[in-house]
C-alpha positions in Angstrom: 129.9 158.2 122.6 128.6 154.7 122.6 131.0 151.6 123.4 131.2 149.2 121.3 129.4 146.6 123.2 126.9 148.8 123.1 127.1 149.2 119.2 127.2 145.4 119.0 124.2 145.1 121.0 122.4 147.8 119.2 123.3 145.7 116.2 121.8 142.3 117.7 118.9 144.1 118.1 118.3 145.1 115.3 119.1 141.9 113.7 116.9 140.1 116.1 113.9 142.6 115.2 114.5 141.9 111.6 114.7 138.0 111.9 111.5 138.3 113.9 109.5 140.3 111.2 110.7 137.9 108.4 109.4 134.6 110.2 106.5 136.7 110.9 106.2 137.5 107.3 106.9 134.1 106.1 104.0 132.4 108.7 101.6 134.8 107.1 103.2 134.2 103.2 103.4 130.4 104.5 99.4 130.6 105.5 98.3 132.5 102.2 99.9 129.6 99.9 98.4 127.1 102.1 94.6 128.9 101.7 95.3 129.3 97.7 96.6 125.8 97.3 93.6 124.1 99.5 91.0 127.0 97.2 92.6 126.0 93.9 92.0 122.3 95.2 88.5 122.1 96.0 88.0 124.4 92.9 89.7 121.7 91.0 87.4 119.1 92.8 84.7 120.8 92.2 85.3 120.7 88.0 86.0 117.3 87.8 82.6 116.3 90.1 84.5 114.7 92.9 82.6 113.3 95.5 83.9 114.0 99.2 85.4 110.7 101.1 82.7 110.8 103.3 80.0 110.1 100.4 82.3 107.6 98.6 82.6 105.6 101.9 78.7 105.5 102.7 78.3 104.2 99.0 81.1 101.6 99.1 79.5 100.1 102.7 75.8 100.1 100.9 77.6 97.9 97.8 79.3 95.7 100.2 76.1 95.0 102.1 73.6 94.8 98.7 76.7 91.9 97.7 76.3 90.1 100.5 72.7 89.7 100.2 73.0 89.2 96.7 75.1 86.0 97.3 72.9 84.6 99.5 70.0 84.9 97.6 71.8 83.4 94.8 72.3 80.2 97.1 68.6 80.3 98.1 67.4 80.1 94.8 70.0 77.5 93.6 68.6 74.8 96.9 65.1 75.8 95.6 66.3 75.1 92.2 67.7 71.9 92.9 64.5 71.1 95.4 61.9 72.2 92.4 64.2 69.4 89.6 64.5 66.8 91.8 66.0 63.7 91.1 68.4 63.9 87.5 67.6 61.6 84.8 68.8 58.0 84.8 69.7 58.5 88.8 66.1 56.5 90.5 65.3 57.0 94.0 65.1 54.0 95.9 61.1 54.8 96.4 60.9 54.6 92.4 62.8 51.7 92.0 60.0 49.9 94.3 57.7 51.1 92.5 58.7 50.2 88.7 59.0 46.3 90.2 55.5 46.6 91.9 54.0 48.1 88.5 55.8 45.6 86.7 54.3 42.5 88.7 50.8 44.0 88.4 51.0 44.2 84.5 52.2 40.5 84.2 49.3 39.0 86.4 
């Protein structure tokens, strides 16, 4: 007849071979939800034409470069602008001012 110790043992077990086969179970219920939750994601992704991180980075880098040189050619063509109108109206040059007084002699002689 068994002691029981023995019983109590038997019972530990049995216990402990049950515990073992429900965290067994529940890794392999825990890694099913974990593939139907990362399918029904990307299938998600997929329908509302997602791009992938990797894609949307490349693209953002090419827009922050293209800005960049956009400013600066906006600066180059404003100096050649402002080289191509020259002097404003009503501001003379010191080179034209000299030049009026010269003219201005010449036409009274």
């Amino acid at each position: 007849m068994p002691t029981p110790k023995m019983q109590r043992d038997k019972i530990l077990d049995d216990v402990a071979r049950v515990a073992g086969g429900a965290v067994s179970a529940f890794s392999g219920l825990r890694r099913q939800v974990r593939e139907e939750v990362r399918s029904r994601l990307d299938e998600l992704a997929q329908r509302l034409d997602l791009v992938p991180r990797e894609d949307f980075e490349r693209v953002e880098l090419m827009m922050f470069k293209a800005r960049e040189e956009q400013n600066k050619l906006s600066e180059r063509v404003a100096a050649l602008e402002a080289k191509i109108a020259g002097p404003k109206k009503g501001s003379l040059g010191k080179q034209e001012k000299g030049k009026r007084k010269t003219t201005a002699r010449k036409k009274k002689a």
